[in-house]
C-alpha positions as CSV (number, residue, x, y, z in Angstrom):
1,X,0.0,0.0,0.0
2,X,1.5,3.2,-0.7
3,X,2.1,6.3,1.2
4,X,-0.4,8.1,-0.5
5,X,-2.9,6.0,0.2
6,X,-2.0,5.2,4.0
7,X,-2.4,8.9,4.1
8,X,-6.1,8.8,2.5
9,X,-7.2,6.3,5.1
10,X,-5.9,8.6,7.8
11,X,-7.6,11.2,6.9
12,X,-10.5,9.5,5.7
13,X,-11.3,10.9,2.5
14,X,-14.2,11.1,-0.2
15,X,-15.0,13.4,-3.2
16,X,-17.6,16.5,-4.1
17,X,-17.9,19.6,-5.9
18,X,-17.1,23.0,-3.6
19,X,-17.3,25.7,-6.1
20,X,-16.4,28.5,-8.0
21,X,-16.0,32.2,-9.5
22,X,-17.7,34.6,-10.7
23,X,-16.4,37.6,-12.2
24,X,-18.9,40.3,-10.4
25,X,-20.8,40.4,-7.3
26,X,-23.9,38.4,-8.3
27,X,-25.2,35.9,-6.3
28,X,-26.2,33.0,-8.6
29,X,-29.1,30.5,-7.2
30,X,-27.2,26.9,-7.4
31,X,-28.1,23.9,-6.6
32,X,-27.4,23.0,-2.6
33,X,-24.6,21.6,-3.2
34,X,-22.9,24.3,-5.0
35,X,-21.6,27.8,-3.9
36,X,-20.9,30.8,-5.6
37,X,-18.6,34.1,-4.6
38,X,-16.8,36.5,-6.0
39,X,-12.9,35.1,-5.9
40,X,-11.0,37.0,-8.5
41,X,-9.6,41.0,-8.8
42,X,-9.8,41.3,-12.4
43,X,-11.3,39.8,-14.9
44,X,-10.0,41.4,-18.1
45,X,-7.0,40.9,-19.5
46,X,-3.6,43.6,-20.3
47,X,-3.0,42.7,-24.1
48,X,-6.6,41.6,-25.7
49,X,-10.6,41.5,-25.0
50,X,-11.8,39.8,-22.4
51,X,-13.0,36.0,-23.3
52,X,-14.2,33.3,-21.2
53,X,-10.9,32.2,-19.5
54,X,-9.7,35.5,-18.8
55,X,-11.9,35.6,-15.5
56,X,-9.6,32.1,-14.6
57,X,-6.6,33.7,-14.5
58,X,-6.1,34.1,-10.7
59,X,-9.2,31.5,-9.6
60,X,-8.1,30.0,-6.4
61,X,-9.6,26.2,-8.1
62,X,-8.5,26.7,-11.6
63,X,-4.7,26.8,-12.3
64,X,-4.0,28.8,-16.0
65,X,-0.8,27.6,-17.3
66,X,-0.3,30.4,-20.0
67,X,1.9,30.5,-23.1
68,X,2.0,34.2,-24.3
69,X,-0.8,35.1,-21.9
70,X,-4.3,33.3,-21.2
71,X,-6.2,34.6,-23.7
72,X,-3.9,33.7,-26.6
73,X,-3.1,29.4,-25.1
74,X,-3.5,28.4,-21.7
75,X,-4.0,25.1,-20.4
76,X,-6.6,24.8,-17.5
77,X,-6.1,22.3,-14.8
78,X,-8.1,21.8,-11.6
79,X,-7.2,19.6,-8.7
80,X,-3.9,18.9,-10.2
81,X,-5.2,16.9,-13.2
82,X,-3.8,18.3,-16.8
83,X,-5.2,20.1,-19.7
84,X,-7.0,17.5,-20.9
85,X,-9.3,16.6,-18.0
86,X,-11.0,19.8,-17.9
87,X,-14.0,20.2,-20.1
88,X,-16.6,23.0,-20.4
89,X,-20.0,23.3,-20.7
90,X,-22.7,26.1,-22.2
91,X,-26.3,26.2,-20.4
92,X,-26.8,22.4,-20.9
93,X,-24.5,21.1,-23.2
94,X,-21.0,20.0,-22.9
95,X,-17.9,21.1,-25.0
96,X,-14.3,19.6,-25.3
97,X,-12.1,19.9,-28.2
98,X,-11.2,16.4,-30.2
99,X,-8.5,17.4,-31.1
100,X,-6.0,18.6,-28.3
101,X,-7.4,19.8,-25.0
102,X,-4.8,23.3,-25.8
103,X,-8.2,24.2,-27.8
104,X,-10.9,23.5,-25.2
105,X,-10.9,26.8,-24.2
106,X,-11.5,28.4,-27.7
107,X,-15.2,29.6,-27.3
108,X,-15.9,32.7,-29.1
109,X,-18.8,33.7,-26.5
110,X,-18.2,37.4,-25.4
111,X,-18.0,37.1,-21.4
112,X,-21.5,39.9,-20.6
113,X,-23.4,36.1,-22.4
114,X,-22.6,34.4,-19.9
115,X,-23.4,33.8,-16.1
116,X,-20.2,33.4,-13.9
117,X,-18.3,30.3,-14.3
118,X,-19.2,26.8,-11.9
119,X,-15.6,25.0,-11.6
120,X,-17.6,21.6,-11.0
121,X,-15.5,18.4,-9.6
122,X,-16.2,15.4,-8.4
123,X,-20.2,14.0,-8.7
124,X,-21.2,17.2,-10.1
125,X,-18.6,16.8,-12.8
126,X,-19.1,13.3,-12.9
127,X,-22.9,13.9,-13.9
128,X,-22.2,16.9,-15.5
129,X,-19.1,16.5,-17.8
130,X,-18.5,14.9,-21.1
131,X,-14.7,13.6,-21.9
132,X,-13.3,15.4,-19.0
133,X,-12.6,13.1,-16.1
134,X,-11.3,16.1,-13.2
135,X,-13.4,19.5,-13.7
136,X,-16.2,20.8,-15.6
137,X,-16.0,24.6,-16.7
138,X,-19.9,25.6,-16.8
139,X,-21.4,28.5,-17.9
140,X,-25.1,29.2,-18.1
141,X,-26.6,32.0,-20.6
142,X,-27.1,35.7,-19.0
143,X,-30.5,36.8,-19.5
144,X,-30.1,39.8,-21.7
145,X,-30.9,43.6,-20.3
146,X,-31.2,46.7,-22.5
147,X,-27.8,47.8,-21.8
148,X,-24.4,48.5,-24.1
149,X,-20.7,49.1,-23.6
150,X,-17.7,50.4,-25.6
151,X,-14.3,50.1,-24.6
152,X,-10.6,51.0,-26.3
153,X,-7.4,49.9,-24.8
154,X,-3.9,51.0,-25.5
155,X,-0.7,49.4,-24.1
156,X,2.8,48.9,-24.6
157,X,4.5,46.8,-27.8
158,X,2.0,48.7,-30.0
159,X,-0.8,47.2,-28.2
160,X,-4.5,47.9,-28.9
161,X,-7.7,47.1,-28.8
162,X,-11.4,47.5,-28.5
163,X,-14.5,46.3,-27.8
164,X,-18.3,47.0,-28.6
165,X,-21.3,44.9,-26.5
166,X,-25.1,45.7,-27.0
167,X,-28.2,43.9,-25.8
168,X,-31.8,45.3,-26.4
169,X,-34.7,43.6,-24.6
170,X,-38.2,44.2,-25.8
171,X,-41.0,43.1,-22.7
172,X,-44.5,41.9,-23.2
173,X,-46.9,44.1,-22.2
174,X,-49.5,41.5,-21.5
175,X,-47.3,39.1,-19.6
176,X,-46.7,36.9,-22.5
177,X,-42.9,36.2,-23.7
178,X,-40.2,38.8,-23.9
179,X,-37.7,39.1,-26.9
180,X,-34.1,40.2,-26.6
181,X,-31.0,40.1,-28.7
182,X,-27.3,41.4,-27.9
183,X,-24.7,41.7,-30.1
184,X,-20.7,42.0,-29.3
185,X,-17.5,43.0,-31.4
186,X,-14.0,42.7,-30.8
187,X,-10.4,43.1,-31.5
188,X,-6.8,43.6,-30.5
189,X,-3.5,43.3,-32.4
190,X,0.3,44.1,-30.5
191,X,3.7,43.7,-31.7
192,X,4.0,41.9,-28.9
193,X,6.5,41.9,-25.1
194,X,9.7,39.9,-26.6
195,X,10.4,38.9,-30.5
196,X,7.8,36.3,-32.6
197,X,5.1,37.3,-29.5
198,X,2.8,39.4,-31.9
199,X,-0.7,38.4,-32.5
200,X,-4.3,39.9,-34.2
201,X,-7.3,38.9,-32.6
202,X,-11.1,39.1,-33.7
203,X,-14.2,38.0,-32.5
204,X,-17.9,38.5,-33.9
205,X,-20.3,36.8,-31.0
206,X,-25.1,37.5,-31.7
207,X,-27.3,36.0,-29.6
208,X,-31.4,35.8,-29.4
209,X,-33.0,35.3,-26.7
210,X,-36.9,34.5,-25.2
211,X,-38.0,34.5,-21.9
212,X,-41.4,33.6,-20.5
213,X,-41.9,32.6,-17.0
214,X,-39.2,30.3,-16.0
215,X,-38.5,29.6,-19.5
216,X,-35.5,31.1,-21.3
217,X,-34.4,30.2,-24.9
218,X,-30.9,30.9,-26.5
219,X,-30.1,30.9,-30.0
220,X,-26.2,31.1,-30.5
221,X,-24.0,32.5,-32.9
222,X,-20.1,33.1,-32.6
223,X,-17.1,33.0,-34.8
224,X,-13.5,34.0,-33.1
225,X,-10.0,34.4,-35.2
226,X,-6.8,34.2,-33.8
227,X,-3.0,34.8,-34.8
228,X,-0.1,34.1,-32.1
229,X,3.2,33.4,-31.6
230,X,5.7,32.7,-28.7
231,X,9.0,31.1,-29.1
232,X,8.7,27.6,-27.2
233,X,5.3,27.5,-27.9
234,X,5.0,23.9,-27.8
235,X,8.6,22.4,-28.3
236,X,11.5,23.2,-25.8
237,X,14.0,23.5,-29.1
238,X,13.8,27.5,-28.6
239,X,11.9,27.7,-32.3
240,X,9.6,31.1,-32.9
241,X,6.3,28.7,-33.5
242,X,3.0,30.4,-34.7
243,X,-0.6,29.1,-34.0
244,X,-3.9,30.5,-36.9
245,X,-7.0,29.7,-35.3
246,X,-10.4,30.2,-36.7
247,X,-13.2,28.9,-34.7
248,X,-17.2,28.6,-35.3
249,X,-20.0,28.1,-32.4
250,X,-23.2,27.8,-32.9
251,X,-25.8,26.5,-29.5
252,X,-29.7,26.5,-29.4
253,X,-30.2,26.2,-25.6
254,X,-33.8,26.0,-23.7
255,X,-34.4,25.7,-19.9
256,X,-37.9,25.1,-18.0
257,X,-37.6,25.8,-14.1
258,X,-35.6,26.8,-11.2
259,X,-32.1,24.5,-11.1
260,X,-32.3,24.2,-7.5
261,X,-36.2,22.5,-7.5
262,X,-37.8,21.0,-10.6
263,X,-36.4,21.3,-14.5
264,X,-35.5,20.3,-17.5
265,X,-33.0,22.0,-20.2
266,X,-32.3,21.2,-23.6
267,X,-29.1,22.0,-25.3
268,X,-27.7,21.7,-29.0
269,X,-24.2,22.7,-29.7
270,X,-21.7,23.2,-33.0
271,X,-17.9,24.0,-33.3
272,X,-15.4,24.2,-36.0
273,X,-12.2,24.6,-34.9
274,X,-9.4,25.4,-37.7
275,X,-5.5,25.1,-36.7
276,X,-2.6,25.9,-38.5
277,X,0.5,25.5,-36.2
278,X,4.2,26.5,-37.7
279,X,7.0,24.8,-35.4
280,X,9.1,27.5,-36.8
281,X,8.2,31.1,-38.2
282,X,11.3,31.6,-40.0
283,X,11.0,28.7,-42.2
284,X,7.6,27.5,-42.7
285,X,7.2,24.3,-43.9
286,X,10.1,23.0,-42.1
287,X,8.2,20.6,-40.7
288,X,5.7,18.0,-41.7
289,X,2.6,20.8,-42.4
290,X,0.8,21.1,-39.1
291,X,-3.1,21.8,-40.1
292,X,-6.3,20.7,-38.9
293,X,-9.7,20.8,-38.8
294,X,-12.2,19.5,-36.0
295,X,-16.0,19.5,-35.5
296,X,-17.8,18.3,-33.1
297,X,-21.8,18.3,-32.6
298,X,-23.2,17.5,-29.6
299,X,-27.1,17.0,-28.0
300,X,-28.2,16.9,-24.2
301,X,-31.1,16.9,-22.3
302,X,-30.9,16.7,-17.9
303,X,-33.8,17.4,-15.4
304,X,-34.7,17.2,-12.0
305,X,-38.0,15.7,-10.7
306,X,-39.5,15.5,-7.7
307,X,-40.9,12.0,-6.8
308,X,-43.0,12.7,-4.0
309,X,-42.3,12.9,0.0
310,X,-38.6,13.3,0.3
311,X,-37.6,11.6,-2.6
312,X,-36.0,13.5,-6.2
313,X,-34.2,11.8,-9.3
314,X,-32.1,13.5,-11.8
315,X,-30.6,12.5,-15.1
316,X,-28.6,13.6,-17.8
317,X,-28.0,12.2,-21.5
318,X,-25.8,13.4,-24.0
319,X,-24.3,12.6,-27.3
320,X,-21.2,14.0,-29.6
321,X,-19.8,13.3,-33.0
322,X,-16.4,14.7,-34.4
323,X,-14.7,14.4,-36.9
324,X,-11.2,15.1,-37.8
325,X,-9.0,16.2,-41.0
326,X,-5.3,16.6,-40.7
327,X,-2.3,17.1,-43.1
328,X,-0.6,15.6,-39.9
329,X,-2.6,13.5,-37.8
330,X,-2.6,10.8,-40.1
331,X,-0.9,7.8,-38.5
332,X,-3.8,6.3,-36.0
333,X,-6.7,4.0,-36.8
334,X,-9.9,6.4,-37.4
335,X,-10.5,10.2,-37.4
336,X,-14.0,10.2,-36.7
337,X,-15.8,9.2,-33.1
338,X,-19.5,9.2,-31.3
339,X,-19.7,10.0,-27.4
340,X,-22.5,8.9,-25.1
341,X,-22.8,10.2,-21.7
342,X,-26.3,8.7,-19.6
343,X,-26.5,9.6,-15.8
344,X,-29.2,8.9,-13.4
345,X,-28.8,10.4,-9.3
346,X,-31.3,9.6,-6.9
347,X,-31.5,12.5,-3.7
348,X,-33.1,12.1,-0.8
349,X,-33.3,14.8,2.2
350,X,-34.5,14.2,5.7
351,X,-35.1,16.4,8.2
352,X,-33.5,16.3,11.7
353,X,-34.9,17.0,15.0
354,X,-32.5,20.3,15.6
355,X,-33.7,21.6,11.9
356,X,-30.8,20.6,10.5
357,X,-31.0,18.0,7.0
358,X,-29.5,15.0,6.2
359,X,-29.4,14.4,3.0
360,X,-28.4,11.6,0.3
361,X,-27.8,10.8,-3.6
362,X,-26.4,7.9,-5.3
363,X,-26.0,7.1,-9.0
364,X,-24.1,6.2,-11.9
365,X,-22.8,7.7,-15.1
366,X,-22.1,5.7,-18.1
367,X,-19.9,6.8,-20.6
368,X,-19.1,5.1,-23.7
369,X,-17.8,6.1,-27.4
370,X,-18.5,4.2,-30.8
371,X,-14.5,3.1,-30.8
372,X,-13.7,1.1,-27.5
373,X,-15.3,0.1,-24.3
374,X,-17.3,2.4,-22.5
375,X,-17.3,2.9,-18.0
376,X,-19.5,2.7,-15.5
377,X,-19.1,5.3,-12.7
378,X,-20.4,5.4,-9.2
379,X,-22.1,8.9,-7.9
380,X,-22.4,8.8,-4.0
381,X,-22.8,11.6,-1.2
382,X,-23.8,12.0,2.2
383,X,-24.2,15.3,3.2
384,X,-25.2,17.2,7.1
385,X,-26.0,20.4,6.0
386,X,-28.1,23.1,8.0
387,X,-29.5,26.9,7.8
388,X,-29.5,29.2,10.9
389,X,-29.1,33.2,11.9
390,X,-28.6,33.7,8.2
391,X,-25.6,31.0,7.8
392,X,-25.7,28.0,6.8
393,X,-22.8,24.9,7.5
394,X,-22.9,22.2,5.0
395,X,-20.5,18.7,5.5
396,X,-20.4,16.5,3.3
397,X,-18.6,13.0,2.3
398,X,-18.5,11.8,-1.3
399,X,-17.5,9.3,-3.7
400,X,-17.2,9.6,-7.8
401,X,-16.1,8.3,-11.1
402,X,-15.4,8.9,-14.5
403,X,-13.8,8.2,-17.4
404,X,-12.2,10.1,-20.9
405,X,-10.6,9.1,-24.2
406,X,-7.8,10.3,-25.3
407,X,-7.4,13.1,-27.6
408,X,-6.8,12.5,-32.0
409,X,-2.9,14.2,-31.2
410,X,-2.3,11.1,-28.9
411,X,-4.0,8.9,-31.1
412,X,-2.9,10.2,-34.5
413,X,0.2,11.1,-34.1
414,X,3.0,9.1,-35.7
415,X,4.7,6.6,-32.9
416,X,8.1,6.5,-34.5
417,X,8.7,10.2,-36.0
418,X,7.5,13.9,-36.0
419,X,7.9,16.1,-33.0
420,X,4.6,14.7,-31.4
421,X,4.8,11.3,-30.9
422,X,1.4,9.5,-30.4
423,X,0.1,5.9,-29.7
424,X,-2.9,4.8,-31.6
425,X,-3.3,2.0,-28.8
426,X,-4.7,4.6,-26.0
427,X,-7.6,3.1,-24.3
428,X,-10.0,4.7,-21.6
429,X,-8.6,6.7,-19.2
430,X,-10.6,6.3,-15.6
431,X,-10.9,8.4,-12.5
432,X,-11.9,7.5,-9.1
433,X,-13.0,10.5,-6.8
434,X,-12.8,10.5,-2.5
435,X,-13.7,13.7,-0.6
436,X,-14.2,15.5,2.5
437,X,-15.2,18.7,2.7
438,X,-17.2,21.5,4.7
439,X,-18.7,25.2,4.1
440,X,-19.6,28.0,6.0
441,X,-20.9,30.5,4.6
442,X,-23.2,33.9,5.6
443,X,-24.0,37.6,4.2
444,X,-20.5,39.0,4.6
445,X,-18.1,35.8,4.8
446,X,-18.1,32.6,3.6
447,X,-15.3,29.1,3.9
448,X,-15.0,26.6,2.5
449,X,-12.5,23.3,2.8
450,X,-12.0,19.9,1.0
451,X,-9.8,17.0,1.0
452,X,-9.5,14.9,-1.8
453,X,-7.5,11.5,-2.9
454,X,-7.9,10.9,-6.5
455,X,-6.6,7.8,-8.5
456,X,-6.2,8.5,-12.5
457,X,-5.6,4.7,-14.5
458,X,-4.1,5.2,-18.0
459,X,-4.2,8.9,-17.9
460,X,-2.5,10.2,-20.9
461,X,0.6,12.6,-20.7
462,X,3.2,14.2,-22.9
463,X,6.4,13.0,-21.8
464,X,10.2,14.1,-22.7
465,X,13.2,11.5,-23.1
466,X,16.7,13.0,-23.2
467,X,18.0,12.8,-26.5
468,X,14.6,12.6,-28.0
469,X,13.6,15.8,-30.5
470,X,10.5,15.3,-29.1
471,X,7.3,15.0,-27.0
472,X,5.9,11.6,-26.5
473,X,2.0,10.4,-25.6
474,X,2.7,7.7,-22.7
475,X,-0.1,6.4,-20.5
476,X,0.3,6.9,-17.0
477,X,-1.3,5.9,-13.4
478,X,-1.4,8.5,-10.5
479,X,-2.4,9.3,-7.3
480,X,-3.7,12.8,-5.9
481,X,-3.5,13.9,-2.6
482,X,-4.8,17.4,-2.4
483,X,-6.2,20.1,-0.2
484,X,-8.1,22.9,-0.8
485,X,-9.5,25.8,1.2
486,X,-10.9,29.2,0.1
487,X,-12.3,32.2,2.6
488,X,-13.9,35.4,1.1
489,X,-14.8,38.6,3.1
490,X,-17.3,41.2,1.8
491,X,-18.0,44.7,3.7
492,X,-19.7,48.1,2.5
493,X,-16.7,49.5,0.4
494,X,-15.1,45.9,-0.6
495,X,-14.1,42.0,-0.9
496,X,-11.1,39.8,0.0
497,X,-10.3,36.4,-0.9
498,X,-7.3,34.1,0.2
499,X,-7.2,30.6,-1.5
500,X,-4.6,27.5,-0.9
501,X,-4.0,24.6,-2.3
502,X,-1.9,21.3,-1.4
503,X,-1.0,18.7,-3.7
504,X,1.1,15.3,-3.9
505,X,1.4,12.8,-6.6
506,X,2.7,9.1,-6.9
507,X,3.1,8.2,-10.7
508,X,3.5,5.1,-12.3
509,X,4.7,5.3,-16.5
510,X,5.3,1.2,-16.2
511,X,7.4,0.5,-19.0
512,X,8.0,4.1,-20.4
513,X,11.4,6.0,-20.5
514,X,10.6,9.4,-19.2
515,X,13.0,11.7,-17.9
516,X,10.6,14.7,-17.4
517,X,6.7,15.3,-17.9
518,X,5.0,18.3,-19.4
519,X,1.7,18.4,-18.0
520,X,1.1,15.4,-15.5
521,X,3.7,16.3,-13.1
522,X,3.6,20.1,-13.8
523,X,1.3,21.2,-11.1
524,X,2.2,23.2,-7.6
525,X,2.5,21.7,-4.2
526,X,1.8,24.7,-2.4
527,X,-0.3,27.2,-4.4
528,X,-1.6,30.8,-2.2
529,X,-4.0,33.3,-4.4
530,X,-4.9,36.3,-2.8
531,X,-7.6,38.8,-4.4
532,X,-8.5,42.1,-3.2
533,X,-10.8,44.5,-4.6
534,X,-11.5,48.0,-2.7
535,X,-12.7,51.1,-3.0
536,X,-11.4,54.1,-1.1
537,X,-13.5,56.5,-2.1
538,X,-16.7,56.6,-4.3
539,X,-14.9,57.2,-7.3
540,X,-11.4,55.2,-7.4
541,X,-11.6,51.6,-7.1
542,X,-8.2,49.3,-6.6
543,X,-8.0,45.8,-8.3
544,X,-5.7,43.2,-6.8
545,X,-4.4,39.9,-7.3
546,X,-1.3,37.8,-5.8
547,X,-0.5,34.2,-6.5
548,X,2.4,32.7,-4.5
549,X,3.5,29.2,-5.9
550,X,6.3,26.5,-5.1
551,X,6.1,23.8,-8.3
552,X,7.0,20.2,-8.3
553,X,10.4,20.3,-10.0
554,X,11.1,19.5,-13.4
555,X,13.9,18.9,-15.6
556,X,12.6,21.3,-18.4
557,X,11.9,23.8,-16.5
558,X,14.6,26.4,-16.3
559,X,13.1,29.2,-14.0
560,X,13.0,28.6,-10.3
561,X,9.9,26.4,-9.3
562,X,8.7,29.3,-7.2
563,X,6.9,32.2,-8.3
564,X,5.0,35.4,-6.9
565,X,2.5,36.7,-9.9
566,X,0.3,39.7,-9.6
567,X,-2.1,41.9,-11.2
568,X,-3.1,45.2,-10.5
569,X,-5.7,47.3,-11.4
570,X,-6.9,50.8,-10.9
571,X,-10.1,52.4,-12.5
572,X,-11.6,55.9,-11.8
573,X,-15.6,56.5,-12.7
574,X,-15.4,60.1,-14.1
575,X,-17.8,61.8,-11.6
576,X,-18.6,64.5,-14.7
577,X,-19.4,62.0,-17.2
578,X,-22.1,58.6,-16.1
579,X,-20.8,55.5,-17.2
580,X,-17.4,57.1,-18.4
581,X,-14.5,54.9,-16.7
582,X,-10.6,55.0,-17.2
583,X,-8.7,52.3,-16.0
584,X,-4.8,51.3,-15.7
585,X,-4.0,47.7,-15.4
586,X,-0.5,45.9,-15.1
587,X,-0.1,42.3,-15.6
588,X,3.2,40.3,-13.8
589,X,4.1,43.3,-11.7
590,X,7.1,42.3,-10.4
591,X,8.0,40.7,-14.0
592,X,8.1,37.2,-12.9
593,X,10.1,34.4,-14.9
594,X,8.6,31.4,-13.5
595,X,7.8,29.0,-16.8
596,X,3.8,28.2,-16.2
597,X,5.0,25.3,-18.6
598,X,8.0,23.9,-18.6
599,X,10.3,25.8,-21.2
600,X,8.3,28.2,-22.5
601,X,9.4,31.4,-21.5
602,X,7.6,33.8,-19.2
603,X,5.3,36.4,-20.5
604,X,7.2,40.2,-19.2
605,X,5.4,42.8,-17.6
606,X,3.1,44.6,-19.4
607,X,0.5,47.4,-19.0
608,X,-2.2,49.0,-20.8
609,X,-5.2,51.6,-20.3
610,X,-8.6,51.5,-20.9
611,X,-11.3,54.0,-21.6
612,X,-14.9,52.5,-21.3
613,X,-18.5,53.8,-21.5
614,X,-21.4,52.4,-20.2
615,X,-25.5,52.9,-21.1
């Protein structure tokens, strides 16, 4: 029995979903077993527009391992699980990119469409996700107001940028359904901080939306372009690579009823993603031609019913197609593949004598795909959760599963030659979930705590040999040992919230020669985020946020494994002019080196300004 495991026992572990960011102070209604608070500074980026990860930068659950900065490729691992195992979803439907998880965060979905972000683990995620076996990015769709905003930004390196976001919202006079649309253009170019950084970014996002009752319908439309480059982009060979991205979404979503009682949603999603990678700028071509094309469609339909007395059930199905054409990915046994998620959780609640609840759900999820086996994964909590003098304590225990495939770059890839070396052999990758945790949460604070043991089977990782010109897919087993504990304070004239995380690992390669890892053992032991935001006087209003790190060490990485990153922000209202706003940001104040992935090189300080009006 291993040491990580002893330690599990001792502490006597299980697995659950605490929660998640949001980007402003709205309270979202969640189901119980989710939370929501405000947990990061800023949420819009130095160099480009804001887009859907930029409000994960300094997320106390989400670590954003950049290259260039966020917006242009980051990685997004929760829980100390890789790029890979986090997936995303939109109102109902789920979203992962075929391809290489490097993409899954290419939604071209201006961030006013969206509610804030649920960083969903364990059951939650279980039921929730498709093909992402740690975390579940969801978003649900903003009900539109009649509102609009315009923003330009100007920066260092020749930076610029602006943005333009509308919504109109026509009500019924007689009660019946309301109409509303909102519209949102984008776009930024920069010469960029150090040589071959430079990039041009655009993005055309419509929505329609109806409302009637509980009912809301949205009707999607989004296409996002993006030019990049950053030398080590990929490859630790110190090349000036280049990534072309074009990418199409298109979602019909409709929801009946409150999420925390009884409903049902519907969801319909579409995405074309088009890549053209260069491993080296200054002589294209070098390499084997790098260009692909992915789509994926995908259908899901969940709900919650009550079933009378204490009793509730919910379920979830879902399935995906994709479909893959490559000038490179060429060497595995099929470029086309159907998903099918089906989930079904029984909940149960009883009532205590002290008014406190006890309450229960147990399920399963199975997942399955058109070319190998499919998984069946257990859904289990026990939860003591109460409401009293406006707080309310919640403890829970918890056990999950789930289960991925691996991505066409692992697959596809040729085994032998190229500077991504795949293995068409890849099976199912499967993830068993323990956790502890506890909140406690009222009007003006709120904290929250979780440990978690998690065991990944045939997990696949990019690996690096010595005297091997490239990256290799190997499978690999590990063990997680985390913890994770966030506290937020709110009063009249701001918020504050301090986040820490704990991780150890015990990895297994069997057979494999690997002298360093990018992604699986790329992850911090100790990771502090710290986010204030406070206003001094009515007018002025001071952004800040901290992360300290100390990373597992790594061959490739030649920065030291410990880093202090922050952002800072200052915006002034213009008491003369409403909804007139200039703002100063800086990104890596104290111009950190630290490699967020080993060997590619830090992104400098930078800075920019911002003028914005609001109606």
């Amino acid at each position: 029995m291993n040491r990580l495991f002893r330690s599990v026992l001792l502490l006597g572990v299980s697995t659950a979903p605490l929660a998640v960011v949001q980007a402003d102070d709205t309270i979202v209604k969640l189901p119980p077993f989710v939370t929501t608070t405000a947990r990061v500074a800023n949420d819009s980026p130095v160099v480009t527009f804001s887009m859907p990860v930029s409000g994960l930068r300094f997320e106390p659950a989400v670590d954003v391992q950049a290259r260039n900065f966020a917006e242009g490729q980051a990685d997004l691992a929760v829980r100390g699980g890789i790029f890979e195992n986090t997936g995303f979803s939109l109102g109902g439907g789920a979203l992962f990119d075929p391809q290489t998880g490097h993409y899954a965060a290419e939604l071209p979905v201006a961030p006013a469409m969206l509610q804030p972000v649920r960083v969903l683990t364990g059951a939650e995620a279980a039921f929730t996700g498709l093909n992402a076996s740690v975390a579940t990015l969801a978003y649900d769709w903003a009900p539109i107001q009649m509102r609009g905003e315009a923003a330009a930004t100007y920066g260092e390196h020749a930076s610029w940028g602006g943005n333009l976001y509308q919504g109109y919202f026509v009500a019924d006079a007689n009660g019946g359904a309301s109409l509303a649309a909102d519209v949102s253009v984008s776009h930024s170019e920069s010469d960029g901080a150090i040589p071959g950084s430079d990039h041009r970014f655009s993005r055309f996002a419509g929505r329609l939306q109806r409302q009637k009752g509980e009912a809301q319908t949205d009707l999607f439309a989004g296409y996002q372009t993006k030019f990049f480059g950053w030398p080590n982009l990929y490859t630790p060979f110190n090349w000036l690579e280049t990534e072309d991205l074009a990418t199409t979404l298109v979602a019909l979503n409709h929801r009946v009823g409150d999420v925390t009682a009884e409903y049902w949603q519907a969801a319909a999603l579409w995405r074309r993603n088009v890549d053209d990678y260069e491993a080296d700028r200054t002589q294209p071509g070098r390499f084997n031609p790098y260009e692909h094309e992915t789509q994926i469609t995908s259908v899901a339909f969940e709900g919650r019913q009550a079933l009378g007395g204490e009793w509730a059930v919910r379920g979830r199905a879902e399935a995906a197609a994709d479909t893959l054409t490559s000038s490179s990915l060429t060497a595995g046994r099929f470029n086309s593949r159907t998903y099918l998620k089906l989930g079904a959780v029984f909940e149960r609640a009883l009532q205590l004598a002290d008014g406190a609840e006890l309450a229960l759900q147990g399920g399963v999820a199975w997942a399955d795909d058109n070319r190998g086996r499919g998984a069946l994964s257990p859904i289990a909590e026990l939860a003591w959760q109460r409401a009293l003098g406006g707080r309310t304590t919640r403890v829970y225990t918890q056990v999950s599963g789930d289960s991925q495939v691996s991505s066409y770059t692992a697959l596809n890839s040729a085994a032998g030659s190229g500077l991504f070396r795949g293995n068409p052999n890849l099976g199912r990758a499967r993830s068993t979930n323990w956790e502890l945790g506890a909140r406690r949460g009222g009007e003006r604070f709120e904290v929250q705590a979780a440990v978690f043991f998690r065991q990944d089977r045939g997990l696949t990782d990019w690996t690096y040999r010595n005297g091997v010109t490239a990256r290799t897919a190997n499978a690999v087993d590990i063990d997680t040992l985390g913890f994770e504990t966030v506290a937020t304070w709110r009063w009249a004239h701001g918020r504050a919230t301090l986040g820490y995380t704990w991780l150890e690992k015990n990895e297994d390669y069997g057979q494999a020669l690997v002298d360093a890892s990018f992604y699986a053992l790329n992850f911090p032991r100790h990771r502090v985020t710290a986010a204030l935001v406070w206003q001094p006087v009515k007018s002025i209003e001071v952004r800040l946020d901290n992360e300290y790190r100390e990373q597992e060490p790594n061959r490739l990485r030649r920065s030291s494994g410990r880093a202090v990153i922050s952002s800072v922000g200052v915006r002034w209202l213009v008491p003369q002019v409403r909804g007139l706003e200039l703002s100063v940001q800086v990104e890596n104040l104290w111009d950190c080196a630290f490699e967020e992935v080993p060997a590619v090189p830090a992104s400098p300080r930078q800075y920019s300004t911002t003028l914005a009006y609001r109606w």
